[in-house]
N, C-alpha and C positions, 0 to 999 in steps of 0.2 A: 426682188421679193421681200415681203414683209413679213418679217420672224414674232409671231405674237408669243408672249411668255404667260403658262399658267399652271397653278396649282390642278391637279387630276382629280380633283371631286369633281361627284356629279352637277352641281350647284357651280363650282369654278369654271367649268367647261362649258356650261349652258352660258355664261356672263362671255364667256373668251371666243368663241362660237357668233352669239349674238353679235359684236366688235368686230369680227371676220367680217359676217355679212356686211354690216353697213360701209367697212372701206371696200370690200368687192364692188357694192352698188354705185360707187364715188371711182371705180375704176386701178383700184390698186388690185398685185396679186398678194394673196397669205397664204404664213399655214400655221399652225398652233405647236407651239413646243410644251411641252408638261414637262415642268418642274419639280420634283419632292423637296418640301422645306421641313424644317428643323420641327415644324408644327403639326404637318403629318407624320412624322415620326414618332412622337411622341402623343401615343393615343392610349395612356392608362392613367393619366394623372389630371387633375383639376390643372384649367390653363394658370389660374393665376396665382399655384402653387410653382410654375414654371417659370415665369416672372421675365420672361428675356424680352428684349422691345424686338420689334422685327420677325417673332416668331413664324409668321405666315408670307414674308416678303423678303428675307434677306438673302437666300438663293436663289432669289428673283430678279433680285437687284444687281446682284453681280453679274447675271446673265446680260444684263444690260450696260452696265459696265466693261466687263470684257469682249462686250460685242456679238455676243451670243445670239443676242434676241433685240429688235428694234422698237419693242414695246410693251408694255404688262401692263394686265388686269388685272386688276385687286378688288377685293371688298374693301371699300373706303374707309371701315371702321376697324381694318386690320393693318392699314398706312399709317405708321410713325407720324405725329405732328412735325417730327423732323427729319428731310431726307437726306441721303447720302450725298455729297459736292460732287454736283454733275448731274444729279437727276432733280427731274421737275414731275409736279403733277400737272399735265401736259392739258387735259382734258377732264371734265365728270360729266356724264351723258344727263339727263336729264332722271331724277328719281323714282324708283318706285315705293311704293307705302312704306315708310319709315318706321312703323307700328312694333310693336310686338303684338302677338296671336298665343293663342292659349289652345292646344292641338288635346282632346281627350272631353272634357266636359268643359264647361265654364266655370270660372271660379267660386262663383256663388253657387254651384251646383256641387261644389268638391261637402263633403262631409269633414268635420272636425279630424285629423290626424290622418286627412287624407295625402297619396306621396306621389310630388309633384317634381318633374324633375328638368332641372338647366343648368350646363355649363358655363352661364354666366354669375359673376359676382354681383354684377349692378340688378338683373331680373331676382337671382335670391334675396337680396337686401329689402328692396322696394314689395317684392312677395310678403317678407317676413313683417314688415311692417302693415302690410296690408290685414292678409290671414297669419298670426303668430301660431294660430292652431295646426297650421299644417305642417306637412314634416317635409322640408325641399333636398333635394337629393340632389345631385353629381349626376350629371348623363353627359359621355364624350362620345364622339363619332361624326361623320358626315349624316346631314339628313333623313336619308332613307335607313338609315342605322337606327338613327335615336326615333324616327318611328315604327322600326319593328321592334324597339326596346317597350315602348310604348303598347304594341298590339300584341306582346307577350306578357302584356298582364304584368309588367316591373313597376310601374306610375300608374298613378290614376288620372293623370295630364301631364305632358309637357309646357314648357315655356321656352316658343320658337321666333325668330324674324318673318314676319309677313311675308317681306319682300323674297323671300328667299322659297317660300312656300309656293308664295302666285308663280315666280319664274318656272320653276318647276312643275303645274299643273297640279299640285294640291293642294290649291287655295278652298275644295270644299271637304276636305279636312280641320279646316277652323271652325271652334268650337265659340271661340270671341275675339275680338279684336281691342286691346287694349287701348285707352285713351291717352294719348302722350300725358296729361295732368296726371294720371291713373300709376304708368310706367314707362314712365322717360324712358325714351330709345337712347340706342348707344351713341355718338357720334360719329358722322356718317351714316347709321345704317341707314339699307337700302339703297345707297350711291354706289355709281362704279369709280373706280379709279382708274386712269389709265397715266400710268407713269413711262417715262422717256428719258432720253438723254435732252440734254439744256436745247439741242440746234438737230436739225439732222431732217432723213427722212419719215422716222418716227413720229416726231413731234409736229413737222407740218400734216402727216397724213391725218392727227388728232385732230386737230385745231375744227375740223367741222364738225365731229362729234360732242363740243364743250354745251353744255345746256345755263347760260349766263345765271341764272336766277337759281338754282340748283350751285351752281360753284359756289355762289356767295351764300346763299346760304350753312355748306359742309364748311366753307373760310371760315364763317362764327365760330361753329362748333367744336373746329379746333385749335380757332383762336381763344376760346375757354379753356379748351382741353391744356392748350401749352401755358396756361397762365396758372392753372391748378398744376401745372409738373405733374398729373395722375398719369400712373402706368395701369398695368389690369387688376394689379392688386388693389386699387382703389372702385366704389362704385362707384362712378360718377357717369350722367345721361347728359343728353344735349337734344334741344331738338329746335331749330330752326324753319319760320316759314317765311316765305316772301309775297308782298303786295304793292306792285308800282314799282318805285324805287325805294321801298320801304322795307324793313325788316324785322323779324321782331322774333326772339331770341325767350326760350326757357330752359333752366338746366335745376340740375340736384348732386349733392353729393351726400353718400352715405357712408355709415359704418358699415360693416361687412355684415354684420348681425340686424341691423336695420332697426337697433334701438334710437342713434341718431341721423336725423336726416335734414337737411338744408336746403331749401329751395329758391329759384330767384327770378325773375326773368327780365328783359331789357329789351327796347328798340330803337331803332337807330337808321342810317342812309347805308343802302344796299352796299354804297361805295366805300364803306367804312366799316365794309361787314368784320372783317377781323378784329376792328378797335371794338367794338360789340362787345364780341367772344371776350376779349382780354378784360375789358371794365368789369362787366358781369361776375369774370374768375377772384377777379382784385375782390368784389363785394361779397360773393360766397365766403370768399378765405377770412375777409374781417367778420362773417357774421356767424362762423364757427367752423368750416370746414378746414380751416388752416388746425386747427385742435384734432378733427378726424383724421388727418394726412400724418399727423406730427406722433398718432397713437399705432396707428396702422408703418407707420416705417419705423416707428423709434427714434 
């Protein structure tokens, strides 16, 4: 039997769940083990006041590790660009909308000081740059939390993942749908991860799940992401598409405040998706984001 490892949101489960089925339908047995990480626990504070890598994976990982669990599902944009020795990202299924959505009204519809609220750094920064009239707030929780925050009258919109929405069946809760030029998505989003030990039954059961054009793809993106060294204290977005054997790479990095922001983008051989992500990082860094990273850590 195959021991799936996952976070216990709603949103986690529906990804770990989905993964079930399709090794079921390729003839393997599962079951799902729910893990608590160091990320659900910590549900009163801004994540990237938390600041730890691995926040949402590292009691994940050890399950896998000591043998606990023969596989985990992640949100691809909460996997470390670097893994623990001994695990691989074994598989990424193929994407869903990589976007960010705007759940409550549409931007252009918010009023001057209107409050808008996301627990991400890189959605506030790019916000802030966008509308500096509005007021962006802090909202933590799983989903269905930050939009009953939401239908209590707290924000007059959020700022949420597509992808994360459609899984879920309230995709006609979006109010817009952000244009990656508009608001770089995080790296990763909307990918799954599905991480493994190096060799085993784990990792061959993956290998038909991997969606080839989708991996190389989320490769770019965090071939950027490891070349800017950004943790979540940084804004930085990635967002990767593929055509043929081709691929073609845009990212950003911001100040937190969203007074500075960096933009770049590059394309290159699918095969080479990583070398991408990493040149890309090298040009952001010389054309001032190595000054945004150097303010933001000290």
């Amino acid at each position: 039997m195959l021991v799936i490892a996952s976070r216990g949101s709603q949103l986690a489960l529906w990804q770990a769940r989905w993964v079930e089925r399709q090794l079921t339908a390729a003839g393997a047995v599962c079951r799902i083990e729910i893990i608590k990480t160091t990320g659900d626990k910590i549900i009163d504070v801004p994540l990237a006041k938390v600041g730890t890598k691995g926040l949402f994976t590292k009691e994940i990982e050890e399950a896998l590790l000591d043998g606990r669990a023969d596989l985990a599902v992640h949100s691809l944009k909460d996997l470390p660009t670097e893994l623990p020795e001994g695990l691989v990202l074994a598989a990424v299924p193929e994407r869903e909308d990589p976007r960010d959505a705007v759940v409550g009204r549409a931007l252009a519809d918010l009023p001057s000081g209107a409050r808008v609220g996301t627990s991400s750094l890189r959605r506030a920064a790019q916000l802030r740059k966008l509308r500096p009239d509005l007021t962006v707030e802090s909202v933590r929780g799983n989903l269905d939390t930050r939009l009953r925050k939401l239908d209590e009258g707290r924000y007059d919109a959020i700022l949420l993942a597509a992808a994360g929405l459609k899984r879920l069946g309230w995709g006609g809760r979006i109010a817009e749908i952000l244009a990656p030029e508009v608001m770089c998505p995080a790296v990763g989003q909307g990918a799954l991860a599905l991480e493994t030990l190096a060799s085993g039954a784990g990792f061959d059961a993956c290998a038909a799940l991997d969606h080839p054009a989708t991996h190389a793809a989320v490769t770019a993106e965090r071939g950027l992401l490891a070349a800017l060294g950004g943790g979540c204290q940084v804004p930085i977005g990635a967002h990767a598409t593929t055509a043929g054997a081709r691929l073609r790479l845009e990212a950003m990095v911001a100040s937190p405040d969203g007074a500075e922001l960096v933009r770049g983008e590059s394309e290159g051989a699918l095969a080479e998706a990583e070398m991408v992500g990493r040149q890309l990082g090298a040009e952001l860094l010389d054309r001032g984001a190595r000054k945004i990273l150097e303010a933001v850590y000290g």
